[in-house]
PLY file of the C-alpha trace (Angstrom):
ply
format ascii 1.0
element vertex 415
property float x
property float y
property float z
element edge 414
property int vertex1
property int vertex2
end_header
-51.48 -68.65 -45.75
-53.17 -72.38 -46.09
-56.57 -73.51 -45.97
-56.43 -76.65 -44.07
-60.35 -78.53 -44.15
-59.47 -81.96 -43.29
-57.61 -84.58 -41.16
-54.59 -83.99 -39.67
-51.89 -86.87 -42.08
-48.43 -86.97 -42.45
-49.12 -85.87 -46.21
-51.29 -83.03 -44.16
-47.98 -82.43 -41.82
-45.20 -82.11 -44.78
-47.38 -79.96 -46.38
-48.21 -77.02 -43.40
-44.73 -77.61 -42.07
-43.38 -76.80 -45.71
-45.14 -73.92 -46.08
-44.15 -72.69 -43.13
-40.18 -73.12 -43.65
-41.43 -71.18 -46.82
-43.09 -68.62 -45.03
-39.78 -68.42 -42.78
-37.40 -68.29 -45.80
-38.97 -65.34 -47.36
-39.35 -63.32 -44.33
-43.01 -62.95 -44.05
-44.51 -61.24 -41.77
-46.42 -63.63 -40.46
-48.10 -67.23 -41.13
-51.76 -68.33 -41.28
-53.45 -71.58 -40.75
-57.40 -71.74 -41.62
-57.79 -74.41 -40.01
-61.51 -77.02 -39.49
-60.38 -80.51 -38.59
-62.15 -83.19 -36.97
-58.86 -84.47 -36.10
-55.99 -86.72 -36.88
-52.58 -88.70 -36.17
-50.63 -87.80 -33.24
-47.38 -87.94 -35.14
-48.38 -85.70 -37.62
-50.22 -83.41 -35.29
-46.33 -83.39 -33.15
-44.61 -82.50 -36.62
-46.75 -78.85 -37.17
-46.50 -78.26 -33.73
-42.18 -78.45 -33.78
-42.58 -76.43 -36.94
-44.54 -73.94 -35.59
-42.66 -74.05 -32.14
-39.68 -73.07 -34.09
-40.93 -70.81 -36.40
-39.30 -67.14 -36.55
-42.33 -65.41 -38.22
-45.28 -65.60 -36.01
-47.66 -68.15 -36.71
-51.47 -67.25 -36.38
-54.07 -70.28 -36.35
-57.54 -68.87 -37.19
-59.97 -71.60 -36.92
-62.53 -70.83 -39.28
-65.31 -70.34 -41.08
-68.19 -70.61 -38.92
-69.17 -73.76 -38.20
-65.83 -75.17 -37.78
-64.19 -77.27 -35.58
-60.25 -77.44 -33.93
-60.52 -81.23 -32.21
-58.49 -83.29 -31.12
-55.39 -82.61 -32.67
-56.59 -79.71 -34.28
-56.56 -78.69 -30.72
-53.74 -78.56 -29.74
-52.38 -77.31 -33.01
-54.16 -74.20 -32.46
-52.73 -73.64 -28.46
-49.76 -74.16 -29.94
-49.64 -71.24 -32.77
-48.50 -67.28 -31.16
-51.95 -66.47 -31.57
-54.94 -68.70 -31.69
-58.36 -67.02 -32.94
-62.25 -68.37 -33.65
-64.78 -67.38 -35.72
-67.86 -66.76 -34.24
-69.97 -70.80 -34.11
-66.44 -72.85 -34.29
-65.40 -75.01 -31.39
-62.33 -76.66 -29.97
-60.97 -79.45 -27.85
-61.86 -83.43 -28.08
-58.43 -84.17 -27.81
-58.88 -87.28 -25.73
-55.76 -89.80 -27.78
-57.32 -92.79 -29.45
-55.28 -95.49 -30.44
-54.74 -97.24 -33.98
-54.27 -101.11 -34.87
-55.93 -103.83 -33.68
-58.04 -102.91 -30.34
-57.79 -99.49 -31.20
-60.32 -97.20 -30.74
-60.06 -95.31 -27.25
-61.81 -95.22 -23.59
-62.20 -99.05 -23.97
-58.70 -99.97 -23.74
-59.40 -98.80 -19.89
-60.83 -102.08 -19.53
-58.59 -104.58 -20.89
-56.20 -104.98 -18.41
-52.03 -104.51 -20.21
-53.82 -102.06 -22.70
-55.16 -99.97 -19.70
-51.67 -99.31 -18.85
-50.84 -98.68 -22.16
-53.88 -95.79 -23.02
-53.06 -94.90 -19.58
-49.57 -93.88 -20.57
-50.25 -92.15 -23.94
-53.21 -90.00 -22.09
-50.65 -88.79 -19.83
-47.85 -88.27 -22.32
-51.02 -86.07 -24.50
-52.09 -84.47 -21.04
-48.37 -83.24 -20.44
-47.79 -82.59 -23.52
-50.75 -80.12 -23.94
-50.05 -78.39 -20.78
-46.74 -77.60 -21.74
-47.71 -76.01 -24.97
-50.46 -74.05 -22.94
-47.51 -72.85 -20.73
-45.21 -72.06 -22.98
-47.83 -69.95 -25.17
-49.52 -68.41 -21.52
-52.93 -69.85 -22.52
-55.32 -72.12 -19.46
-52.91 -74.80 -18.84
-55.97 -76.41 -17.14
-58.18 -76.16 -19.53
-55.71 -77.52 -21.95
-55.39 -80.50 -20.42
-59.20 -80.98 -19.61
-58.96 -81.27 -23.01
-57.03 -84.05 -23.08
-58.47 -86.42 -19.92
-62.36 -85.64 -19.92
-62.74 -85.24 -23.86
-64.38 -81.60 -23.39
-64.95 -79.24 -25.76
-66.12 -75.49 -25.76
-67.58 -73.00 -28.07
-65.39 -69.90 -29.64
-66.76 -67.65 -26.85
-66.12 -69.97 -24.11
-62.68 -70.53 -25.38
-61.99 -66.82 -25.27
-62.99 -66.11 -21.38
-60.92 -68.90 -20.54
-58.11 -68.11 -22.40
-57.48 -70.66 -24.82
-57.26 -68.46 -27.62
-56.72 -64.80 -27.92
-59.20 -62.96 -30.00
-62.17 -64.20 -32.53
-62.94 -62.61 -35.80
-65.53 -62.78 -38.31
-63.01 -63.63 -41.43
-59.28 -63.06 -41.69
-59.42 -59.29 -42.73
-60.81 -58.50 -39.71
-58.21 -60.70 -37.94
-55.67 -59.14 -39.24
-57.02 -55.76 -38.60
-57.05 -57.40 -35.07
-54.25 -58.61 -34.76
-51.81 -55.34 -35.91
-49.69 -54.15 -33.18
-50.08 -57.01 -30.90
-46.74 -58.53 -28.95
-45.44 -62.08 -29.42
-42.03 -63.43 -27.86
-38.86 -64.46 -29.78
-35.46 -65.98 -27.68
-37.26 -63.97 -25.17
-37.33 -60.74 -27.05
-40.83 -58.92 -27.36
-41.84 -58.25 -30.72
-44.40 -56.49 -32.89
-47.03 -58.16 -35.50
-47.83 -55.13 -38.08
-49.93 -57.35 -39.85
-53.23 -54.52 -40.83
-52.54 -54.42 -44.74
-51.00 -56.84 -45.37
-51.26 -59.03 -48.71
-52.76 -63.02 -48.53
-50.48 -65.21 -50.70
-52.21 -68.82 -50.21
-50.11 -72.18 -50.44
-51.75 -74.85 -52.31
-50.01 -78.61 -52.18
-48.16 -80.05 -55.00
-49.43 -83.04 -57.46
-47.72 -85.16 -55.41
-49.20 -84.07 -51.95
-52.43 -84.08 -53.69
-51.95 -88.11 -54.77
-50.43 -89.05 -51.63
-53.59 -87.22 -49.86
-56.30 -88.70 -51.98
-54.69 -91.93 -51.25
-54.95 -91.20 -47.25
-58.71 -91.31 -47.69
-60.54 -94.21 -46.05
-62.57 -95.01 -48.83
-59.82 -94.66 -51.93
-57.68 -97.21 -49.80
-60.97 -99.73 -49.48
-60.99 -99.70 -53.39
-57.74 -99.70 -53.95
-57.54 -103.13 -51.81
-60.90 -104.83 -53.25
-59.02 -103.41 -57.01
-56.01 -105.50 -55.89
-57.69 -108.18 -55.05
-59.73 -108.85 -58.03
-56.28 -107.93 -60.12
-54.44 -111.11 -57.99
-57.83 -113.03 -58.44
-58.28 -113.02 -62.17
-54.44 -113.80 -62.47
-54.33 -116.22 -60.63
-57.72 -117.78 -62.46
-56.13 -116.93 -65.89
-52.31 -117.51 -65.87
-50.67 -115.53 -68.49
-53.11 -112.01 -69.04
-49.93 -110.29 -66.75
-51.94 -106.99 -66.76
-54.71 -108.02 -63.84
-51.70 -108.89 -61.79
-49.53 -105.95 -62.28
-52.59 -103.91 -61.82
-53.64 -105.66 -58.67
-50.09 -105.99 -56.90
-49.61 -102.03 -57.00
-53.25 -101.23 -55.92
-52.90 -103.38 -52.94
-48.95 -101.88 -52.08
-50.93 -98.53 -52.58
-53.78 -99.62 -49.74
-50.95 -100.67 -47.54
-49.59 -97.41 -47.96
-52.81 -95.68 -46.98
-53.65 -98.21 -44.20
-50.58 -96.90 -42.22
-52.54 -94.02 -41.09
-55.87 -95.53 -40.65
-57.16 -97.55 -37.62
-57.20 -101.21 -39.64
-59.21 -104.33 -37.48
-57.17 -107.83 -39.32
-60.12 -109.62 -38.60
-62.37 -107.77 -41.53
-59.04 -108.10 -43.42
-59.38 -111.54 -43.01
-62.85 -112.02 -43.53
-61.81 -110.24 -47.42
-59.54 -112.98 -47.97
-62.08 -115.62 -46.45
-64.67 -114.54 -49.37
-61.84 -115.11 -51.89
-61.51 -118.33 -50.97
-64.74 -119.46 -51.05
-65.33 -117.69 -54.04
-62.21 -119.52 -55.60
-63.61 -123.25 -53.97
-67.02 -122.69 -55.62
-65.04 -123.55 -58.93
-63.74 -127.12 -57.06
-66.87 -128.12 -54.96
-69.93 -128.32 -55.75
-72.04 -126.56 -53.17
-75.23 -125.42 -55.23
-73.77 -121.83 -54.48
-73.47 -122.07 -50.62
-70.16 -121.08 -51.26
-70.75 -118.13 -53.30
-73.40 -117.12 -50.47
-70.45 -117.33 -47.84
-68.47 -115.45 -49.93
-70.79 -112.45 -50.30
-71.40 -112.66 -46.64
-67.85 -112.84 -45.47
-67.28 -110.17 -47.99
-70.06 -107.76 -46.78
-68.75 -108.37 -43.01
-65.27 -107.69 -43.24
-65.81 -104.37 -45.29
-67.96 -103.33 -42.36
-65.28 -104.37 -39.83
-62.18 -103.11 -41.80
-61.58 -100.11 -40.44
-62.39 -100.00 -36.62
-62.68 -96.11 -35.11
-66.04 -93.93 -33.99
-64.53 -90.93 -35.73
-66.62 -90.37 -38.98
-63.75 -89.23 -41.19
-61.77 -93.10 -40.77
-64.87 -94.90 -41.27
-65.87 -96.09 -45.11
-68.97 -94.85 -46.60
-71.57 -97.53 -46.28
-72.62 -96.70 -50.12
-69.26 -97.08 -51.03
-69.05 -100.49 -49.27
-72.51 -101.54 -50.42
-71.33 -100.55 -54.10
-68.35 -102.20 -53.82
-69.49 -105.58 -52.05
-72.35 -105.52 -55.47
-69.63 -105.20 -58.27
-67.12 -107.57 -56.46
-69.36 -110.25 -56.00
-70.96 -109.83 -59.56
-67.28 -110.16 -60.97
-66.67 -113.62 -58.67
-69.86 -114.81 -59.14
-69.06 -113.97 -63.47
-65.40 -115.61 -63.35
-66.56 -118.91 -61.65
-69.95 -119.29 -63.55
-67.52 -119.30 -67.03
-64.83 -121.30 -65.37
-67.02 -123.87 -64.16
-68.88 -123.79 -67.47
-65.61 -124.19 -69.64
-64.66 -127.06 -66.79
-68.26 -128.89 -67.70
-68.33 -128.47 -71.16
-67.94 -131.67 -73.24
-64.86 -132.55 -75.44
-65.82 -131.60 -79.15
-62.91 -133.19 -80.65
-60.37 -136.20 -80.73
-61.56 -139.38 -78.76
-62.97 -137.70 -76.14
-65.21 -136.02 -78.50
-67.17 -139.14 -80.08
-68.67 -139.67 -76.10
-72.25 -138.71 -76.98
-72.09 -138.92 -81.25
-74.62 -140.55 -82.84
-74.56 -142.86 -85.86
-75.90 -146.63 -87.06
-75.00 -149.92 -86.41
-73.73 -151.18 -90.24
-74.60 -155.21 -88.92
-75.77 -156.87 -86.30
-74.13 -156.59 -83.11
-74.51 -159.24 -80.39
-71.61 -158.30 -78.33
-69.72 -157.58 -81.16
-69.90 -155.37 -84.60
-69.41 -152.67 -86.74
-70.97 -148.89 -86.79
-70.97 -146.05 -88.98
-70.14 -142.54 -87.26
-69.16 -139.71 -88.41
-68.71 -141.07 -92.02
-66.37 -143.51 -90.88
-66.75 -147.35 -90.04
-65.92 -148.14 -86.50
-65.57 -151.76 -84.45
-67.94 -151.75 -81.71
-69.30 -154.05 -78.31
-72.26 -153.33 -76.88
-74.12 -155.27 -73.61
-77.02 -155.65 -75.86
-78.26 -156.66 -79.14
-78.47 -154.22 -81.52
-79.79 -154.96 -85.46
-78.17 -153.38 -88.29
-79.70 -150.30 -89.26
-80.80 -149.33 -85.90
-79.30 -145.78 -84.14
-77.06 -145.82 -81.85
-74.73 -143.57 -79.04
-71.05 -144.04 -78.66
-70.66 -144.37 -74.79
-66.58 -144.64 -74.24
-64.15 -145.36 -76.40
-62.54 -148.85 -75.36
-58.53 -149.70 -75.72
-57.98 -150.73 -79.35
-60.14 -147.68 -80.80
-63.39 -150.34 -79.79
-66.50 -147.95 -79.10
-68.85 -148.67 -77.05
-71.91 -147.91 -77.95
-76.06 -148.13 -76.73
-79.34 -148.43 -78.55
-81.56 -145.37 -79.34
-85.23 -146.21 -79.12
-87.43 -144.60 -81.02
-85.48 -142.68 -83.53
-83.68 -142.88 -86.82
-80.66 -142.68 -88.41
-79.73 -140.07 -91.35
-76.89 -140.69 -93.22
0 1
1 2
2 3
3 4
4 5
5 6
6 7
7 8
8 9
9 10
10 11
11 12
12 13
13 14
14 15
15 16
16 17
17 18
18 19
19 20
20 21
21 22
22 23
23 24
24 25
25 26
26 27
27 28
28 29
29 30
30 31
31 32
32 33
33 34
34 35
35 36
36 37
37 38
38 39
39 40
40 41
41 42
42 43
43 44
44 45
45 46
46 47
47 48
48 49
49 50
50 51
51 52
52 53
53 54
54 55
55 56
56 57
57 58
58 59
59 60
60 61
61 62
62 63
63 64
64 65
65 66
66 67
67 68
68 69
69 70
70 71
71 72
72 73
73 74
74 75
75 76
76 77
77 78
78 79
79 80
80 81
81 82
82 83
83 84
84 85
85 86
86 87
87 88
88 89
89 90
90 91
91 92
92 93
93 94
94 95
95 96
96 97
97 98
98 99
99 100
100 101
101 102
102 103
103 104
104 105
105 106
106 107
107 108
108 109
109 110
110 111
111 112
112 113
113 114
114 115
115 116
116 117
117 118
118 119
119 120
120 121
121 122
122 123
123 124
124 125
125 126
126 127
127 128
128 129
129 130
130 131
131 132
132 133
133 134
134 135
135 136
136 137
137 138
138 139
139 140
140 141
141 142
142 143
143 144
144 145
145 146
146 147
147 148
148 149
149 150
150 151
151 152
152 153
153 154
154 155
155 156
156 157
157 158
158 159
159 160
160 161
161 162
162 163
163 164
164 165
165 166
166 167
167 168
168 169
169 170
170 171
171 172
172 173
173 174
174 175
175 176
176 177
177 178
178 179
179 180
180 181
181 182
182 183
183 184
184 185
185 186
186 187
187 188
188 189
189 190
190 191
191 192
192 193
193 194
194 195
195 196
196 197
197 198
198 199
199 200
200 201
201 202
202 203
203 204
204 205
205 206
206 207
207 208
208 209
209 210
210 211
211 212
212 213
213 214
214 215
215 216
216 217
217 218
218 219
219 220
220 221
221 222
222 223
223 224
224 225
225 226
226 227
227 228
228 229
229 230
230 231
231 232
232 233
233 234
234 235
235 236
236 237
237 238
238 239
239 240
240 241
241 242
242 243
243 244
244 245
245 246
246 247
247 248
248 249
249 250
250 251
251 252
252 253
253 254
254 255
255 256
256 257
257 258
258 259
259 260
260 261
261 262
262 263
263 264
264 265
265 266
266 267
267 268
268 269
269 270
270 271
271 272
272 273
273 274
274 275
275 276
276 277
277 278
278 279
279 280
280 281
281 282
282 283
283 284
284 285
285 286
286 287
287 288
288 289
289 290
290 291
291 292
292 293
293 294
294 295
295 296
296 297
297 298
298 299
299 300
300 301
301 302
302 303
303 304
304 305
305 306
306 307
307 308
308 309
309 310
310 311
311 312
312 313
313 314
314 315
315 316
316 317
317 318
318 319
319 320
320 321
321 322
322 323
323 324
324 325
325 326
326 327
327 328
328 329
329 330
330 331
331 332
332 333
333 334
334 335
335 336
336 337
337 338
338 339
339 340
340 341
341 342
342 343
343 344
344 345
345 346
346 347
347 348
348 349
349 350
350 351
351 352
352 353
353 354
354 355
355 356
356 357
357 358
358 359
359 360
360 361
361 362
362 363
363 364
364 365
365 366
366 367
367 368
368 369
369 370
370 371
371 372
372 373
373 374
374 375
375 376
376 377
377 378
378 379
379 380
380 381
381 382
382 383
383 384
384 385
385 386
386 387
387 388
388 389
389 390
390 391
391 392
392 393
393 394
394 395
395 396
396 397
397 398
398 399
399 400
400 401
401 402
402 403
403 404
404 405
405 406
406 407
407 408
408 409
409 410
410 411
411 412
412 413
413 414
């Protein structure tokens, strides 16, 4: 038995479809899918379906508990299995395909001329595709591909009078009770499910299922991009740290690996890499923070527009964006404020450093004449007269070590 209470992903796929050789390697007498999904990828959804197409035990897909949900791909999942059952308050269909990538995201690829053909295409390849598993499993072929075209769904009760499923129960004890003695076909052979009795073992996924499905989450791969990001960011700000880098480069191979299954829009992609930018410019021009502004913005707007789909479970949280937008721009708006301050601050030593010192003119200097800075005698010019005794500011330092140097009004010299 699994417990499946999420999308439908590849990780989802390799992990019912492994069970299920499992279940078929043992001999069990039979295999069953809780199932509550809002959905999922059509490949993956195609892979459990084989598996359960060529299964030798009987498969049983119970969706359940109350208040759950078989759509879209869950759908057809669930015609698909030798006996479908409900709980009492679930519901099933939705399965209307929705595309992923750029102009992804359904019904309005029916008006954009080459994609219409394309959406037109995959609904018929889903619609086909659905009746056939309705045939093959003697459920409302109709139905089943109503399913598909017009996007409708029906209640657990509904389901059963038109014979999409076979039987609801209240929980899986009473399914199984339900289910004993009941007929399902094999190479065309009638067999018997003697399933009253008989003992749950529940599948759970491996750590590495469990990674690889954390990782599939919409929001995990929007921080594991704005984590790379600010890795490839500081590195490239301070050459040399190594760490920020390495950190950065495999967050942001690990976001690619999760945007694979998630409906990604390039323009909020670029819109990310537009706020770097301007973030990184901010350090070169100087825009009284306009820059920085444009940064947040562009920021804030392509996390909005990354991921483009209706379907709440690939959407980001808006907390987690609004979070994430805060500490992101906080850590830009941190690196260049010290970066621009080390860039402004003023030489404290060699040559460069005397610009600014302060010391006394040791005689008179009419163009010409000698200072004391720093405990040191210096030759100095000056564009004006200066008396000895009277303070004075190195301005440059002239070729030949010659400073040049201004009068201080109003104040006096300490040796």
């Amino acid at each position: 038995m699994v417990k499946v209470a999420q999308p439908i992903t590849p990780v989802v796929a390799s992990f019912i479809t492994g069970q299920l050789s499992r279940a078929n390697q043992e001999g069990n007498v039979a295999f069953l899918c809780e199932l509550d999904t809002p959905g999922g990828l059509d490949t993956a959804m195609r892979d459990i379906i084989q598996g359960i197409m060529n299964s030798q035990v009987p498969v049983i897909v119970f969706v359940a508990p109350a208040g759950a949900r078989a759509a879209s791909a869950g759908a057809l999942i669930t015609l698909a299995a030798d006996f479908a059952a409900m709980a009492p308050g679930t519901n099933i269909g939705a399965a209307h395909p929705v595309s992923i990538g750029p102009g992804g995201g359904g019904n309005e690829g029916k008006e954009k001329g080459g994609d219409s053909t394309m959406m037109e295409k995959v609904e018929n390849d889903a619609a086909a595709y659905a009746r056939s598993i309705a045939e093959r499993r003697g459920r409302n072929r109709e139905w089943a591909e109503k399913m598909v075209r017009e996007s409708v769904s029906v209640s657990a009760g509904k389901a059963l009078e038109l014979k999409l499923i076979d039987l609801m129960a209240d929980d899986t004890a009473d399914l199984l009770q339900a289910l004993d003695g009941r007929h399902y076909l094999r190479q065309g052979q009638k067999r018997i499910l003697h399933s009253a009795g008989a003992d749950l073992v529940e599948g759970h996924m491996n750590w590495r299922q469990e990674l690889l499905n954390t990782l599939s989450n919409p929001n995990v791969a929007y921080l594991l991009l704005m984590l790379g990001i600010l890795g490839i960011f500081f590195e490239v700000s301070q050459p040399g740290v190594i760490f920020p880098g390495a950190v950065g480069a495999i967050a942001i191979l690990l976001a690619l690996y999760s945007f694979q299954t998630l409906p990604i829009n390039y323009a909020g992609i670029l819109l990310i890499l537009l706020a770097v930018v301007l973030f990184i410019l901010e350090i070169k021009v100087a825009s009284y923070g306009m820059l920085t502004v444009g940064g947040i913005v562009s920021l804030t707007l392509g996390s909005i527009m990354l991921l483009e789909d209706s379907a709440p479970y690939q959407q980001i949280s808006p907390v987690v964006i609004a979070a994430t937008v805060a500490v992101c721009s906080g850590f830009f708006i941190l690196v260049v404020f010290f970066v621009a301050r080390t860039q402004k601050t003023r030489f404290v030593s060699g040559i460069e450093g005397m610009i600014g010192e302060r010391g006394e003119a040791v005689t008179d200097i009419d163009g010409r004449g000698r200072v004391f800075v720093h405990g040191e005698y210096w030759n100095a010019i000056a564009d004006e007269t200066i008396s000895a005794g009277e303070p004075i500011e190195i301005e440059r330092v002239e070729e030949g070590m010659r400073l040049k140097v201004r009068k201080i009004s109003g104040e006096k010299f300490k040796r």
